[in-house]
C-alpha positions as CSV (number, residue, x, y, z in Angstrom):
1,X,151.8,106.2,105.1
2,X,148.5,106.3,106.8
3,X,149.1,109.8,107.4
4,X,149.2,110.0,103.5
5,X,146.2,109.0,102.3
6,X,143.8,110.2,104.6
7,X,143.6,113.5,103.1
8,X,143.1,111.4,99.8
9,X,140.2,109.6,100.8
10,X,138.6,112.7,102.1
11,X,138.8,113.9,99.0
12,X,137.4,110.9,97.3
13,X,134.6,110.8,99.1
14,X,134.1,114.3,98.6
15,X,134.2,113.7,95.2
16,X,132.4,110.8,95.0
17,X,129.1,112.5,97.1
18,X,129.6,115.9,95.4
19,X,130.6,115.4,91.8
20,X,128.8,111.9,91.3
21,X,125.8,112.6,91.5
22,X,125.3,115.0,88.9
23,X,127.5,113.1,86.7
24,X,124.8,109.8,86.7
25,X,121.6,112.3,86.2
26,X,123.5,114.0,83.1
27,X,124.3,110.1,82.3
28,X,120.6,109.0,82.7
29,X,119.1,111.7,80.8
30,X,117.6,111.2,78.0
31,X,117.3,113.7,75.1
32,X,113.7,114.3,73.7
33,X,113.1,112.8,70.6
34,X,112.2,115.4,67.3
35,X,109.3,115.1,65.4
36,X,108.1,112.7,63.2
37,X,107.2,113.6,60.0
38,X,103.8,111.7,60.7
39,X,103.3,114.2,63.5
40,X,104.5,117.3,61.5
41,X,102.1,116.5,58.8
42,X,99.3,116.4,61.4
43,X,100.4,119.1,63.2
44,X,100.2,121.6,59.6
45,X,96.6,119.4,58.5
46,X,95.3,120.8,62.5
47,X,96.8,124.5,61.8
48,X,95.2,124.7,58.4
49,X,91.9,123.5,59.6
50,X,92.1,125.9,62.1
51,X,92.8,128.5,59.5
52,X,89.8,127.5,57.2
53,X,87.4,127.6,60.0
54,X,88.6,131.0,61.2
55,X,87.8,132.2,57.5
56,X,84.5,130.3,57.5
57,X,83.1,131.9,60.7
58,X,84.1,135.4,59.6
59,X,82.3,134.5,56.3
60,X,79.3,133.2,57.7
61,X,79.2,136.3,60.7
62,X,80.0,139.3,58.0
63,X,76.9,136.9,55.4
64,X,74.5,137.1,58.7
65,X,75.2,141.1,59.6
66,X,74.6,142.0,55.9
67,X,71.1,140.3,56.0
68,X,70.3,141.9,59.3
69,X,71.3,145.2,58.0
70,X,68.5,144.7,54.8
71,X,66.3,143.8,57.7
72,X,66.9,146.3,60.0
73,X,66.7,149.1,56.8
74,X,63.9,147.9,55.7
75,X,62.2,147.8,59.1
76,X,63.0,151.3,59.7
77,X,61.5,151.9,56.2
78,X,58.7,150.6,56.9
79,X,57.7,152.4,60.3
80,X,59.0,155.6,58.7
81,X,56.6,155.3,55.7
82,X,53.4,154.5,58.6
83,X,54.7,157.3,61.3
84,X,54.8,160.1,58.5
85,X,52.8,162.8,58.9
86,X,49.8,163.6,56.4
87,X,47.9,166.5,57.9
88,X,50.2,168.5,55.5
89,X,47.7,166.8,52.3
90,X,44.4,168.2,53.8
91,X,45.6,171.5,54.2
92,X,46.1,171.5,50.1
93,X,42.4,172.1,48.6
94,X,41.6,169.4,45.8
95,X,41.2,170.0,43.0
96,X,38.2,172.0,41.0
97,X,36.0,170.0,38.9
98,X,35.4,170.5,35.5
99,X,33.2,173.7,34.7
100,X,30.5,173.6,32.6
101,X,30.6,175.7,29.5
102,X,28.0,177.3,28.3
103,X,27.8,178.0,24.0
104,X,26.5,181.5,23.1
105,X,23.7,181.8,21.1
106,X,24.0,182.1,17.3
107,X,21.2,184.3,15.8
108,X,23.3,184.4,12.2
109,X,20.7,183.0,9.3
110,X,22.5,179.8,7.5
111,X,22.8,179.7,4.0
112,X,25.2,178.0,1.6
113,X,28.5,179.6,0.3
114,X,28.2,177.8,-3.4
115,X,24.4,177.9,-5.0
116,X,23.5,174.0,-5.1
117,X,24.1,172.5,-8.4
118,X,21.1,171.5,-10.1
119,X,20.7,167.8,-10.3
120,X,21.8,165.8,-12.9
121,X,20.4,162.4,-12.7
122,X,17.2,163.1,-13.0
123,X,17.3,164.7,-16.2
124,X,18.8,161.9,-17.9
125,X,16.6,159.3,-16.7
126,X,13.4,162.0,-17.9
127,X,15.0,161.5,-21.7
128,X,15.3,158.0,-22.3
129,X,11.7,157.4,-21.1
């Protein structure tokens, strides 16, 4: 009978150091616990601020190249408008001034179109004196 269970308690001891083991770490293991809905909420609050920045700082960089861009045009403008060349205007002659005209003599006599009427007034206050 000894004979009989030696192979037996080899193989319980086999089993016990090979298949054991595992079987009290799958035992022990515990399973990670979901999510709250506390920490779900916080998680979508965090995504969405992250979001809303992301917009803001595209806003506020596209705001600051638009206002560089009217400086910068303007600057350039500016030194074109100084840099231009004006020898070009004192090559055109200015302008002549205004010439004096001179009236030709009129040697024609005057005298009136219509003979003068005689004058009225002064015969009718020589009457009623």
């Amino acid at each position: 009978m000894s004979m009989n269970l030696l192979p037996i308690r080899k193989f319980s001891r086999w089993l016990a150091l090979v298949a054991l083991p595992p079987l009290l770490l799958c035992a022990c293991y515990k399973a990670p616990k979901g999510k709250t809905r506390e920490e779900v909420i916080q998680e979508k609050i965090a995504e969405r601020l992250t979001q809303w920045e992301i917009a803001w700082r595209r806003s506020c960089y596209e705001k600051a190249l638009e206002k560089a861009a009217a400086i910068v045009d303007s600057t350039i403008l500016a030194q074109a408008r100084a840099s231009r060349d004006t020898t070009l205007r004192s090559l055109i002659p200015p302008r002549p001034g205004k010439p004096e005209v001179e009236m030709p003599f009129d040697t024609t006599p005057l005298r009136p179109i219509l003979p003068p009427l005689p004058d009225t007034s002064q015969k009718e206050s020589d009457g009623e004196h």
